[in-house]
C-alpha positions in Angstrom: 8.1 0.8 -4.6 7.3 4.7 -5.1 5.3 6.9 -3.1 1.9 6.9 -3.7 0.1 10.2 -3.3 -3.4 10.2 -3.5 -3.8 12.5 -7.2 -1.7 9.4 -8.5 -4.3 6.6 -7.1 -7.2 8.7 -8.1 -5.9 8.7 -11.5 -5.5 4.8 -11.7 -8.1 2.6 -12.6 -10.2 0.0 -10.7 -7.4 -3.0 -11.7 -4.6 -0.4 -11.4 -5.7 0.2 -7.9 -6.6 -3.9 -7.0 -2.8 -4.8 -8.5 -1.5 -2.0 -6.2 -2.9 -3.1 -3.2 -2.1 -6.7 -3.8 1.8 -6.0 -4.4 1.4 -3.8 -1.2 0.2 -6.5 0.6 2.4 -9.2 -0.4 5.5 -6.5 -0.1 4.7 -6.1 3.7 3.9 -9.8 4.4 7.7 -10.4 3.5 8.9 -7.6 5.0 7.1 -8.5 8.4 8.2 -12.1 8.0 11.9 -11.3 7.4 11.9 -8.9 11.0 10.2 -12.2 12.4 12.6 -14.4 11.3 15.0 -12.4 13.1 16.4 -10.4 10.2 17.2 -6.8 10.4 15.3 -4.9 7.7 17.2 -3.4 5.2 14.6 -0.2 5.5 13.2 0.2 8.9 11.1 2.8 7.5 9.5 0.5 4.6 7.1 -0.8 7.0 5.3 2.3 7.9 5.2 3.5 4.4 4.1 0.2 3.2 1.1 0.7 5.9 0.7 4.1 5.3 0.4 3.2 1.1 -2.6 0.3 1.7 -4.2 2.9 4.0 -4.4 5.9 1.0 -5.8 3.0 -1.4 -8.3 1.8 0.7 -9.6 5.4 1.5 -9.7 6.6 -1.9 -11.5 3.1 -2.9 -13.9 3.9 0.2 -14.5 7.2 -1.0 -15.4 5.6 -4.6 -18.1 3.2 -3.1 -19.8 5.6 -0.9 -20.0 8.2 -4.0 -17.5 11.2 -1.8 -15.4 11.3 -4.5 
């Protein structure tokens, strides 16, 4: 996973975006699920940039829908 800036989301498509957020989504479920298990993460900080990722697609898809942007 790269980082996402927010020029690069803006510049995606709709379905570029939706993918995105899914992989994001499924990326932090198993990294979440292998801390619970009791498994040290390989990347402490993946977490937090995983989060930090979903939150910059879901505010530029906000900003779509209420016609900011």
């Amino acid at each position: 996973m790269s980082i996402l800036r927010v020029e690069d989301i803006r510049k995606m498509s709709v379905k570029e975006r939706k993918e995105e957020l899914e992989s994001l989504l499924s990326d932090l479920l198993r990294e979440r699920g292998m801390v619970a298990t009791g498994g040290a993460a390989e990347n402490p900080g993946r977490i937090r940039a995983i989060r930090r990722a979903i939150a910059r697609l879901k505010t530029v898809e906000n900003e779509i829908k209420k016609g900011i942007r």
